[in-house]
C-alpha positions in Angstrom: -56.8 123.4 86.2 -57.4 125.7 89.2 -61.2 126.2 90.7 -62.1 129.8 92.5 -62.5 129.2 95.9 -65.8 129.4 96.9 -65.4 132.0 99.4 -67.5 132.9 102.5 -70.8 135.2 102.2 -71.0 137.8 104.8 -73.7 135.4 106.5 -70.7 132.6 107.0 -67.8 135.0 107.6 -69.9 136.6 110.1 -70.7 133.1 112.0 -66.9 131.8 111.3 -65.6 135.3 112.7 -68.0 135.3 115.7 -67.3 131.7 116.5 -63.8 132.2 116.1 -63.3 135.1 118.1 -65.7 133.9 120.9 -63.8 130.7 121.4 -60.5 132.8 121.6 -62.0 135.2 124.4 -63.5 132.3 126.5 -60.2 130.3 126.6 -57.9 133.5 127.9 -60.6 134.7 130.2 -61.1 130.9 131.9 -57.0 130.4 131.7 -56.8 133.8 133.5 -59.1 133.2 136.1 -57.6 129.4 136.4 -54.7 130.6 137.2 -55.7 133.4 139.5 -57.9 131.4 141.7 -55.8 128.4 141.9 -51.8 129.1 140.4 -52.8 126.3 137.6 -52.1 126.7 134.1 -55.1 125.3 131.9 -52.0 122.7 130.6 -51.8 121.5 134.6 -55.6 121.5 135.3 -56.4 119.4 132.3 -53.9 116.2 132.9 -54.7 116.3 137.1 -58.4 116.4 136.1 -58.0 113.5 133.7 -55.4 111.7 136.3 -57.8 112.4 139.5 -60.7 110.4 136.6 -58.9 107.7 136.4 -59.3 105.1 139.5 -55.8 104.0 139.5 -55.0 108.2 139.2 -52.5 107.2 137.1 -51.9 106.3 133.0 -49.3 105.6 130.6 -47.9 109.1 129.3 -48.8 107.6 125.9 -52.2 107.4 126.9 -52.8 110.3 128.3 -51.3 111.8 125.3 -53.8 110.4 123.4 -56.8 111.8 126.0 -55.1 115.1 125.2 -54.5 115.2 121.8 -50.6 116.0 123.1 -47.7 115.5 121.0 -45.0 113.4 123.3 -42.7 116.4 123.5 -45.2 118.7 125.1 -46.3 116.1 127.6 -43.1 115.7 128.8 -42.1 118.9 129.5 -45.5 120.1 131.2 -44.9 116.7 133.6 -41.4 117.5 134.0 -42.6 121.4 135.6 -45.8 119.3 137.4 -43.1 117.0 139.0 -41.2 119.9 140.3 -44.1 121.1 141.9 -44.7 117.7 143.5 -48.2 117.6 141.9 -47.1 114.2 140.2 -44.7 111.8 139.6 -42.9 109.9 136.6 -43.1 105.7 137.2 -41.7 103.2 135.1 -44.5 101.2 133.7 -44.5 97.5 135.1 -46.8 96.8 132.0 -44.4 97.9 129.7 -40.6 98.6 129.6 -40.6 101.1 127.1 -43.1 103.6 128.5 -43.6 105.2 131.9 -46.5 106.1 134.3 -48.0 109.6 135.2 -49.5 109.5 138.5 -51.0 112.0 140.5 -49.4 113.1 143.7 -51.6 114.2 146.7 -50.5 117.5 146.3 -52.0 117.3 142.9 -55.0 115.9 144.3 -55.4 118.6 146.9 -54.9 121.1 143.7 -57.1 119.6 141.5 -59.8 119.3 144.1 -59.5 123.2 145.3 -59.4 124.2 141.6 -62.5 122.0 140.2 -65.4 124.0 142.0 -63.9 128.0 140.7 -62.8 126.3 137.6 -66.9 124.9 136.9 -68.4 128.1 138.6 -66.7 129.9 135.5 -67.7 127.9 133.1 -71.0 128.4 134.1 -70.7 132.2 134.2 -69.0 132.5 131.0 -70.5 129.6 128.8 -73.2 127.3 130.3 -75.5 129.5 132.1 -75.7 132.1 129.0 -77.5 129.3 126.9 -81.2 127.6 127.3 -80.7 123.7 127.4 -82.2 123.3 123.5 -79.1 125.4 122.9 -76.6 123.7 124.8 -78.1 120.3 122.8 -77.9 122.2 119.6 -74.2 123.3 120.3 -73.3 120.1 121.7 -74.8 118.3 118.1 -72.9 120.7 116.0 -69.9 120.2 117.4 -70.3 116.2 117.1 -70.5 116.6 113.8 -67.3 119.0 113.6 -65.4 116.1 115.4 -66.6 113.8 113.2 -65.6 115.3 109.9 -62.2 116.2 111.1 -61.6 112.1 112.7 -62.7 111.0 108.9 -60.5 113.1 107.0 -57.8 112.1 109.7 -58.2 108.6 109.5 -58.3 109.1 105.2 -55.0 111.2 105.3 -53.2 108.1 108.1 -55.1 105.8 105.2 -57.3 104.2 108.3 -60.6 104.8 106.9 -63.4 102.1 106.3 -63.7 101.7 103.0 
């Protein structure tokens, strides 16, 4: 027995649509000037700002998979380009055998720390400055609750919920 689908109202489609298309345009428009200002690709930017967090500057590639939300496979081939580049090296792990370190290079300290201020200035020109603080708290508490739903439902599909 099949249900209808309750289907969006013009209200919702609107929002979804808006929302959708929105998100789309900010992401090429702060990729494009990324990679204008500073020859980054938003792929290279986001693991030398995660390394250049960390105090060590360096993590398991597992790890910073996980801080990602990377499959293994795409890692691994955006460090393989970033090695090239001497913006960071591949280590074996002395913690463990099976997995290896991503550190971050000078040269990919000296990137990272050239791109940052462009990268945050256009952020704040395209997102942040165009909303009043209660909206960047509003925005900030609907998208909690976004995250949420979608770590529940991932945790029932993996069978990891709480019961």
């Amino acid at each position: 027995m099949s249900t209808d689908p309750k289907w969006l109202d013009a209200r919702e489609d609107h929002a979804w649509r808006t929302f959708v298309h929105a998100h789309h345009q900010l992401r090429v428009r702060l990729q494009r000037r990324l990679l204008q200002d500073s020859a980054l690709s938003e792929a290279d930017y986001e693991i030398l700002a995660v390394l250049s967090e960390h105090p060590e500057e360096c993590l398991p590639a597992r790890d910073l998979c996980d801080l990602l939300l990377w499959e293994k496979s795409r890692l691994s081939h955006q460090v393989r380009g970033m090695q090239q580049r001497g913006l960071v090296a591949r280590e074996a792990n002395p913690a463990d055998a099976r997995s290896t370190l991503v550190r971050l290079l000078p040269a990919g300290r000296r990137a990272i720390e050239e791109a940052a201020p462009q990268h945050v200035d256009n952020v704040r020109r395209y997102f942040i400055d165009l909303l009043a603080p209660d909206e960047l708290d509003t925005l900030a508490a609907i998208h909690e609750r976004i995250l949420r739903r979608l770590v529940d439902e991932a945790a029932q599909d993996d069978g990891t919920a709480e019961s």
